[in-house]
C-alpha positions as CSV (number, residue, x, y, z in Angstrom):
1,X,67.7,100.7,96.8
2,X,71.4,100.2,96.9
3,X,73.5,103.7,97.8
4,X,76.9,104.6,96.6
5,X,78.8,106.9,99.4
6,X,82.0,108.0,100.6
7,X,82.7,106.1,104.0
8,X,85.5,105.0,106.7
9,X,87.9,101.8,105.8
10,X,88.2,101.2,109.6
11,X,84.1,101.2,110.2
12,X,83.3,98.1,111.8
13,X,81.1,96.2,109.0
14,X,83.4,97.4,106.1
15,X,86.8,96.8,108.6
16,X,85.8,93.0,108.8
17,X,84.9,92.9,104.5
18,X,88.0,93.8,104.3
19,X,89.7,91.6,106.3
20,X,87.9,88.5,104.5
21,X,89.3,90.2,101.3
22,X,92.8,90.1,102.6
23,X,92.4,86.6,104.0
24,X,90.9,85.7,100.4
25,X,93.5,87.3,98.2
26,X,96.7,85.2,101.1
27,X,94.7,82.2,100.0
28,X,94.6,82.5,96.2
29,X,98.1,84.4,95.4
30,X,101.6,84.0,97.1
31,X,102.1,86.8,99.4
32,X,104.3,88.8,97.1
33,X,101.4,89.0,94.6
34,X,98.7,90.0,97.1
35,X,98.4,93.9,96.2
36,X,95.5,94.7,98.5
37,X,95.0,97.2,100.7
38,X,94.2,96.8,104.7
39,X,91.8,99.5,106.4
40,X,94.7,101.7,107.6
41,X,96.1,102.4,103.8
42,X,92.9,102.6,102.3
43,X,92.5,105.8,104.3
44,X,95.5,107.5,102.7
45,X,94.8,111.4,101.4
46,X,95.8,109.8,98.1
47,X,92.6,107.3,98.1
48,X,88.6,107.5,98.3
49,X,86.6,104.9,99.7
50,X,83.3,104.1,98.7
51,X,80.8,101.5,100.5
52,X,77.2,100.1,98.8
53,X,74.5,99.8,101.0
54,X,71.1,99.0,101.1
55,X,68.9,99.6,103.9
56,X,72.2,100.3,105.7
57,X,73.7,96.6,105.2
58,X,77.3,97.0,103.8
59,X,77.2,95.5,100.4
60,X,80.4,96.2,99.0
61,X,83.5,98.1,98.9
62,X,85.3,99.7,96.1
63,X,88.6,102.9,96.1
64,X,90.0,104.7,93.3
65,X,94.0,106.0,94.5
66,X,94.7,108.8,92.4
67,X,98.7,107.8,91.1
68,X,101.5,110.4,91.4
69,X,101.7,112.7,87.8
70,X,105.1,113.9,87.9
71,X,104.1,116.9,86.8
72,X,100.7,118.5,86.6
73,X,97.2,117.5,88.2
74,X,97.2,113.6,88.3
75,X,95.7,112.3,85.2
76,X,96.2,108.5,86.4
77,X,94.1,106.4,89.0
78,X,94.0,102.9,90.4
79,X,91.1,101.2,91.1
80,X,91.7,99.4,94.4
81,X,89.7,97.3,97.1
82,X,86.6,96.0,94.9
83,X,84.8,93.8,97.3
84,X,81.3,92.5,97.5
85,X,79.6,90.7,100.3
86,X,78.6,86.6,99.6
87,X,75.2,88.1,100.2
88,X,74.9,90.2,97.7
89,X,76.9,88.7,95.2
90,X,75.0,88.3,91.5
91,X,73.2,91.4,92.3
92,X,75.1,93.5,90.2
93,X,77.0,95.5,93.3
94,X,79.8,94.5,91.8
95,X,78.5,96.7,88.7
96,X,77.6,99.4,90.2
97,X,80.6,100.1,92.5
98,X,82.8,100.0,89.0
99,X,80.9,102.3,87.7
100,X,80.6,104.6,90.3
101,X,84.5,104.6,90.5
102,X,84.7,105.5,86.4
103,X,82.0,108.3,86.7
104,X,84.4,109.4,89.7
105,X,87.8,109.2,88.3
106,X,86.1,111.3,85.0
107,X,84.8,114.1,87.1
108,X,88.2,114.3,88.1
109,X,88.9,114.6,84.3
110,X,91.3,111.5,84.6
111,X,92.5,110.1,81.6
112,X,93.1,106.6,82.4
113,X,91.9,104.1,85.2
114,X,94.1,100.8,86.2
115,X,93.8,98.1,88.6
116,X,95.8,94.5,89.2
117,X,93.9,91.2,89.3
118,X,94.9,88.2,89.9
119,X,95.6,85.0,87.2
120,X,94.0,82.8,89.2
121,X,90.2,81.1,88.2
122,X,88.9,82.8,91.4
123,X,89.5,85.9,89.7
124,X,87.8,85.4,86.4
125,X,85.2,87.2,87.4
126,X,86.5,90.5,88.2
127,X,88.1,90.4,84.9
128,X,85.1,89.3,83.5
129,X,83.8,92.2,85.4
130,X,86.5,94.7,84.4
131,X,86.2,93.5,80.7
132,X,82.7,94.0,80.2
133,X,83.2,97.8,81.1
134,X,85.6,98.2,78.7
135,X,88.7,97.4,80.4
136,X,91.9,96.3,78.6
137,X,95.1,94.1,79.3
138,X,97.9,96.6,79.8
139,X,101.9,96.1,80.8
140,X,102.4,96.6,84.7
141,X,101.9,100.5,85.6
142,X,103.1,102.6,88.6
143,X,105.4,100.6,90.7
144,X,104.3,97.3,89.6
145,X,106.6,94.9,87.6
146,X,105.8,91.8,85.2
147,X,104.2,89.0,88.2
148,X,102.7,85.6,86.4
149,X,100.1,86.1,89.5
150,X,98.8,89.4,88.3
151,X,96.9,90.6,85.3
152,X,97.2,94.2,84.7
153,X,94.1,96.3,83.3
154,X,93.8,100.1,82.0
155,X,90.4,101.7,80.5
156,X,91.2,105.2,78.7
157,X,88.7,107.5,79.6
């Protein structure tokens, strides 16, 4: 059975996924459209981390960072890091993470969830992914701005 829990960016196992991610997103997007996150900012106060395992084997990796609300409780988040291992991809991690994060960012009473994805075919199918759970193209949010690298996503929840 695959397990959904809170968990440290800079543990070993999900340290290295996260690294491969990184080296993954350098190789697909020029560096000024690479958005990810290393281990050290995923452990900001503003972000929860979130590994699937099964059997204790690191799946996948997925972090909602709750965005600034200028006044008020936040009411925005940004879904961030979604990573699955080669081994368990097609085994709906993926899936499960997402949904995880949505079920999350609700019992937070959020009102909307974003992310950025990339343009590129290597990306088609997070936004496949993203799409098929109800997420939307949207203009760039928070501190992003207009990139021909990124595609922008929001699900009101």
């Amino acid at each position: 059975m695959i397990s959904i829990d809170r968990d440290d960016p800079a543990r070993g196992d999900v340290h290295l996924l996260l690294s491969e991610h990184l080296a993954d997103m350098y190789a697909t997007s020029p560096a000024e459209s690479v958005h990810a996150l290393d281990h050290s900012a995923l452990s900001s106060p503003a972000i929860t981390f979130w590994t699937a395992r099964e059997d204790g084997n690191l799946m996948g990796c997925g972090a909602l960072k709750i965005l600034d609300s200028p006044s008020g409780p936040p009411v925005h988040g940004e879904i961030k890091s979604m990573r699955t291992t080669a081994s368990a991809r097609g085994r709906g991690v993926a899936t499960l993470m997402l949904r995880h994060i949505v079920d999350d960012a609700r019992a937070r009473n959020l009102q909307r969830l974003y992310l950025e994805t990339g343009t590129e075919d290597y990306f088609a199918p997070a936004r496949r992914l993203y799409a098929r759970n109800g997420f939307t193209e949207c203009p760039p949010f928070a501190s992003y701005t207009l990139d021909p690298n990124s595609v922008f996503m929001e699900l009101r929840l």
